[in-house]
C-alpha positions in Angstrom: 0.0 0.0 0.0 2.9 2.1 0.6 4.3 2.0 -2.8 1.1 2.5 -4.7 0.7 5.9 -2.5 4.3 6.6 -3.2 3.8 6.5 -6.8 0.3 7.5 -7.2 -1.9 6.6 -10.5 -2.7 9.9 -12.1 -6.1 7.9 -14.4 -8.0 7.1 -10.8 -6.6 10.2 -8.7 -6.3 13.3 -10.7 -8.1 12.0 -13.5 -10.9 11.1 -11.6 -11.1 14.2 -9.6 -11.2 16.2 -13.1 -13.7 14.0 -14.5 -15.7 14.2 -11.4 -15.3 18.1 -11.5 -16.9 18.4 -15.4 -19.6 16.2 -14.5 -20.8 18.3 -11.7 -19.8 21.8 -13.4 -22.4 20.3 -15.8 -25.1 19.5 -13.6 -24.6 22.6 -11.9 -25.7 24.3 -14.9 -28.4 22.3 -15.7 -29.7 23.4 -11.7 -29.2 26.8 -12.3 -31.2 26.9 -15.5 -33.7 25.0 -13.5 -33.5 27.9 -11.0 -33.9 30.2 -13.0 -36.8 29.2 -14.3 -38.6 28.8 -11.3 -38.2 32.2 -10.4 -39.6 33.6 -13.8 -42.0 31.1 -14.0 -43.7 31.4 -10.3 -42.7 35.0 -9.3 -45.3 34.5 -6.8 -44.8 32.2 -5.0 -44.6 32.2 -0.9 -40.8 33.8 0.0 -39.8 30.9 2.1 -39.9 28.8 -1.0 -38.5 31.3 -2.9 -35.7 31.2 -0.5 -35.6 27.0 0.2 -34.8 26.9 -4.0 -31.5 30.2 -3.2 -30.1 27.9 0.1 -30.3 24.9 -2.1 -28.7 26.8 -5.5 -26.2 28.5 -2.6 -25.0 25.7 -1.2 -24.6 24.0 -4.1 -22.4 26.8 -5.5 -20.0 26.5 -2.5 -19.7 22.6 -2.9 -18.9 23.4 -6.8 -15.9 26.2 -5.8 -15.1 23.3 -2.6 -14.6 21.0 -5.8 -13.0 23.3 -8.2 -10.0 24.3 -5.4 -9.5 21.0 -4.8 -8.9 20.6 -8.6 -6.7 23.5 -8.7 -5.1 22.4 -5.6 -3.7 19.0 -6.9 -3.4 20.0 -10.5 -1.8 23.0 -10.4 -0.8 24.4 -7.1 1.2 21.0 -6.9 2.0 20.3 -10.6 4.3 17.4 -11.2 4.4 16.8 -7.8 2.9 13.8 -6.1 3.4 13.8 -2.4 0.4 15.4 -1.6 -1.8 12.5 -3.3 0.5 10.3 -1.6 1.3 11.5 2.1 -0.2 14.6 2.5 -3.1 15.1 4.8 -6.1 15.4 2.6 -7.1 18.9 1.1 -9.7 20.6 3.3 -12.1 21.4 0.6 -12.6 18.1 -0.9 -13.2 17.0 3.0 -16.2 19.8 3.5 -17.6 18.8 0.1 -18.8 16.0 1.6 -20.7 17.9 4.2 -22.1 20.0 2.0 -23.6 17.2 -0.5 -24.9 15.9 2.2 -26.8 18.9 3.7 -28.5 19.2 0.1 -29.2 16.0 0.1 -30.9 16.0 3.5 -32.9 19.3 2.5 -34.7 17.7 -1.0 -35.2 14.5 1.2 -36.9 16.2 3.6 -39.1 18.0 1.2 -39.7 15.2 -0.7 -40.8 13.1 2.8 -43.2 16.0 3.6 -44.9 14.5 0.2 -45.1 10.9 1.7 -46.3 13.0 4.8 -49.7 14.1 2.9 -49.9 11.6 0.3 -50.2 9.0 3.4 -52.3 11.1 5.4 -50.5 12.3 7.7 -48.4 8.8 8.8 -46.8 9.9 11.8 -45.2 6.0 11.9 -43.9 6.9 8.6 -42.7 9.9 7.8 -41.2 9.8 11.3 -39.0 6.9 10.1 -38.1 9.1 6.8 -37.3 12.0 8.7 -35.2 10.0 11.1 -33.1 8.4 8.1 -32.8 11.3 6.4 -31.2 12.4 10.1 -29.2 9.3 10.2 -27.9 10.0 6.8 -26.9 13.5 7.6 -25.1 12.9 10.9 -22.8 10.2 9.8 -21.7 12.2 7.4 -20.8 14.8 9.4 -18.7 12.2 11.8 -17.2 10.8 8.3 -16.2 14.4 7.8 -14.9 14.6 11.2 -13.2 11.2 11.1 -11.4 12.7 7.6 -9.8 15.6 9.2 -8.1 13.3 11.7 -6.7 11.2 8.5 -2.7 12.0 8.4 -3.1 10.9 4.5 -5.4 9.2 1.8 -4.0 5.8 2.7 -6.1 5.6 6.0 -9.4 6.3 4.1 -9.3 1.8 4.3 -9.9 2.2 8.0 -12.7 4.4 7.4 -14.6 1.9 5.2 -16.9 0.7 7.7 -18.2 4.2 8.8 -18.2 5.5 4.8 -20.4 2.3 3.8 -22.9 2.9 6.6 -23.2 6.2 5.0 -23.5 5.5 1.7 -25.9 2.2 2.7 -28.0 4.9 4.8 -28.5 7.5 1.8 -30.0 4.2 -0.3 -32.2 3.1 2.0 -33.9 6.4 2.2 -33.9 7.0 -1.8 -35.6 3.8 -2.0 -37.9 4.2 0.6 -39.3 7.3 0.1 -40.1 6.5 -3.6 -41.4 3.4 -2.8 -43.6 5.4 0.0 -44.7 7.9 -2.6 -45.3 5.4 -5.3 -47.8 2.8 -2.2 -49.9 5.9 -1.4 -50.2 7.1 -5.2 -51.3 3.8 -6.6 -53.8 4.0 -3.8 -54.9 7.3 -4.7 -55.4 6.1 -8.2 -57.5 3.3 -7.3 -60.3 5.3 -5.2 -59.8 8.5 -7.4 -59.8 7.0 -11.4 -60.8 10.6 -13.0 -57.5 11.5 -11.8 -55.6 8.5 -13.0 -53.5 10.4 -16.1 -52.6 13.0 -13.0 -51.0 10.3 -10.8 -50.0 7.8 -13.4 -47.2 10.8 -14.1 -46.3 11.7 -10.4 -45.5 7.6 -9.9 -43.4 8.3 -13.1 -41.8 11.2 -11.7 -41.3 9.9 -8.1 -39.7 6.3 -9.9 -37.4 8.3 -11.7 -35.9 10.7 -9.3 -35.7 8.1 -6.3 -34.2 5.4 -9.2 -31.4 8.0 -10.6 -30.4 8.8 -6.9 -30.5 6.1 -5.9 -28.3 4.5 -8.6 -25.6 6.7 -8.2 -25.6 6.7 -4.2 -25.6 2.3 -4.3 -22.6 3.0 -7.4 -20.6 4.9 -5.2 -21.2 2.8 -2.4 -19.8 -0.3 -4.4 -16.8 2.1 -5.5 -15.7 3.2 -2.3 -16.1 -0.6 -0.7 -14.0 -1.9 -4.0 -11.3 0.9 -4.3 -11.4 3.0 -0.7 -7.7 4.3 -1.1 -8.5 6.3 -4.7 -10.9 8.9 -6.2 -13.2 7.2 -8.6 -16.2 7.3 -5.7 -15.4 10.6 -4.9 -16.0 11.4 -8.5 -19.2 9.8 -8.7 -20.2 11.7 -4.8 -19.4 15.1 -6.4 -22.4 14.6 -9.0 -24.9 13.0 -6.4 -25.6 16.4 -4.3 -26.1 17.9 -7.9 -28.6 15.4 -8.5 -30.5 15.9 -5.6 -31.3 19.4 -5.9 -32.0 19.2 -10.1 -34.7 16.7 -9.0 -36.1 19.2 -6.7 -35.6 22.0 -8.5 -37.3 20.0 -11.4 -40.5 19.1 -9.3 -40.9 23.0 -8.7 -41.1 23.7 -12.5 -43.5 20.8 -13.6 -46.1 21.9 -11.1 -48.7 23.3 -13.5 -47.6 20.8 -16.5 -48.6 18.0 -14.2 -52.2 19.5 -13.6 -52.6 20.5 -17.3 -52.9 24.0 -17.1 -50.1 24.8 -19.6 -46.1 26.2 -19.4 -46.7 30.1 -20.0 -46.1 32.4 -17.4 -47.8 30.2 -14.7 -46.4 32.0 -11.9 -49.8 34.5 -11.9 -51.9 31.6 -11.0 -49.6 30.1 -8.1 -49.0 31.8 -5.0 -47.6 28.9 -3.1 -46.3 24.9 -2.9 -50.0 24.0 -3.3 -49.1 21.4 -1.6 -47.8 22.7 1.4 -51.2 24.7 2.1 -54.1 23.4 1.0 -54.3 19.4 1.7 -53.4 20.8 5.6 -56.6 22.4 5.4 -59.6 20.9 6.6 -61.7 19.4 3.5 -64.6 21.7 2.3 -67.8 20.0 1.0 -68.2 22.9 -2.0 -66.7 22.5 -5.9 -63.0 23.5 -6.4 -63.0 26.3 -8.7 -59.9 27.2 -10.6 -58.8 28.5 -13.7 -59.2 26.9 -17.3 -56.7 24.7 -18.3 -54.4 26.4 -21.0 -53.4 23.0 -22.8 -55.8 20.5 -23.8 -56.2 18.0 -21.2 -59.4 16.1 -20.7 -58.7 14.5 -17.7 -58.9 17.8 -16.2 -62.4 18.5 -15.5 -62.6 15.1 -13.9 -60.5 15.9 -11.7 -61.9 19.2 -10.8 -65.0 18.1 -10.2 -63.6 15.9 -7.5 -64.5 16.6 -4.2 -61.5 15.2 -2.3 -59.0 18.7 -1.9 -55.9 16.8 -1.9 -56.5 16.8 -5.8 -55.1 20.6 -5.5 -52.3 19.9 -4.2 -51.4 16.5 -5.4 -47.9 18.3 -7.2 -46.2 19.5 -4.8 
């Protein structure tokens, strides 16, 4: 283990952080387009959601210039020079990244568990387990974090393995299970509420996708950091997951008003607020739902409309 640290590989060090780093520059672009959107397309919408979509873009832009230094840091600042991939103490912004992913991680989960949280009716059982592995998930990467700091070079990162897998393991376990959760309470949905079956045929879609992609790349870097520990390659596949996270989110914001059929134009006039957030807390009222005509053709629609059940008004988020 000593020589291979003494004479690092370049292709699973250097060039994994640099592949690692245009991956996520990427995706980082692709969420601030999202977030952009989101704020031209609902400029109306409550300010603490307005805000939730800046922490999560903020954070993320941190965890990009964590990334990028660290490039720069090993690339350049040390050019031709080796030791510090081989004996050096790990560089500190690479270290926080890790904190940081997580934190956006832990934020979309948590939104995304206060869905399971209505679509279930308010399963206390449930979304307490969510909350509390989305908890989990957050705290033991902040000991990894800790443990890192205390790491005299990259070589020890093998007696970390136990500590980085429960990690990893912990963030797909909650991928999975809250997609499963929100996929169990949609399909129920769908089979007491059939006008509205187009509606929630596409939020299973949705909620399969997002928790599959995560999830994929969370259990992939789990595998990579069990098979190689002492080299980048899982690092490189971790800087794109916090990316991931908040796209998805970001993502479910924008497709609000596509999902109910009411059209992509300025939609931001008609929405004042995560109609999800308000009105299925509301106690149900026995009177029609009136809102405004659909602007793309979408027959389903008035269905679903004429439904009595309010959670129809807030079934996107």
């Amino acid at each position: 283990m000593s020589t291979e640290f003494t004479l690092p590989r370049f292709d699973n060090t250097l060039g994994a952080l640099l592949v690692g780093f245009a991956v996520s520059a990427t995706a980082f672009g692709m969420l601030t387009i999202q977030v952009v959107t989101y704020y031209r397309r609902f400029p109306q919408d409550k300010a603490a959601y307005k805000a939730l979509a800046a922490l999560i873009w903020s954070i993320s832009f941190v965890d990009q210039a964590f990334i990028g230094y660290a490039v720069y840091f090993y690339t350049i600042t040390n050019y031709l020079d080796p030791l510090p991939l081989a004996t050096g103490k790990p560089q500190w912004t690479l270290i926080v990244q890790m904190t940081l992913g997580a934190v956006v991680g832990a934020i979309v989960k948590a939104c995304f568990t206060l869905r399971v949280w209505r679509f279930s009716y308010r399963n206390w059982w449930l979304t307490g387990y969510l909350f509390l592995m989305v908890l989990a998930h957050l705290g033991t990467v902040t000991a990894f974090t800790v443990k890192c700091f205390e790491m005299p070079s990259f070589a020890y990162m093998i007696v970390l393995k136990s500590l980085g897998t429960v990690c990893l393991g912990i963030g797909v376990v909650t991928d999975v299970s809250i997609a499963a959760a929100l996929c169990f309470y949609l399909q129920k949905m769908r089979s007491s509420h059939s006008t509205a079956d187009p509606m929630i045929n596409m939020l299973i879609i949705y909620a399969v996708n997002t928790g599959l992609l995560t999830s994929t790349i969370s259990l992939a870097t789990l595998v990579l950091f069990n098979i190689m520990p002492t080299n980048f390659v899982f690092i490189c596949m971790y800087f794109v997951l916090s990316k991931l996270y908040a796209i998805s989110f970001l993502a479910t914001l924008n497709t609000r008003q596509i999902i109910r059929g009411r059209g992509t134009d300025r939609e931001g006039r008609e929405s004042t607020s995560f109609s999800m957030v308000t009105e299925s807390m509301r106690p149900s009222v026995r009177m029609p739902i009136q809102l405004p005509t659909p602007t793309i053709r979408g027959e389903y629609w008035q269905d679903v409309t004429r439904s009595r059940d309010p959670k129809f008004t807030s079934l996107t988020f």
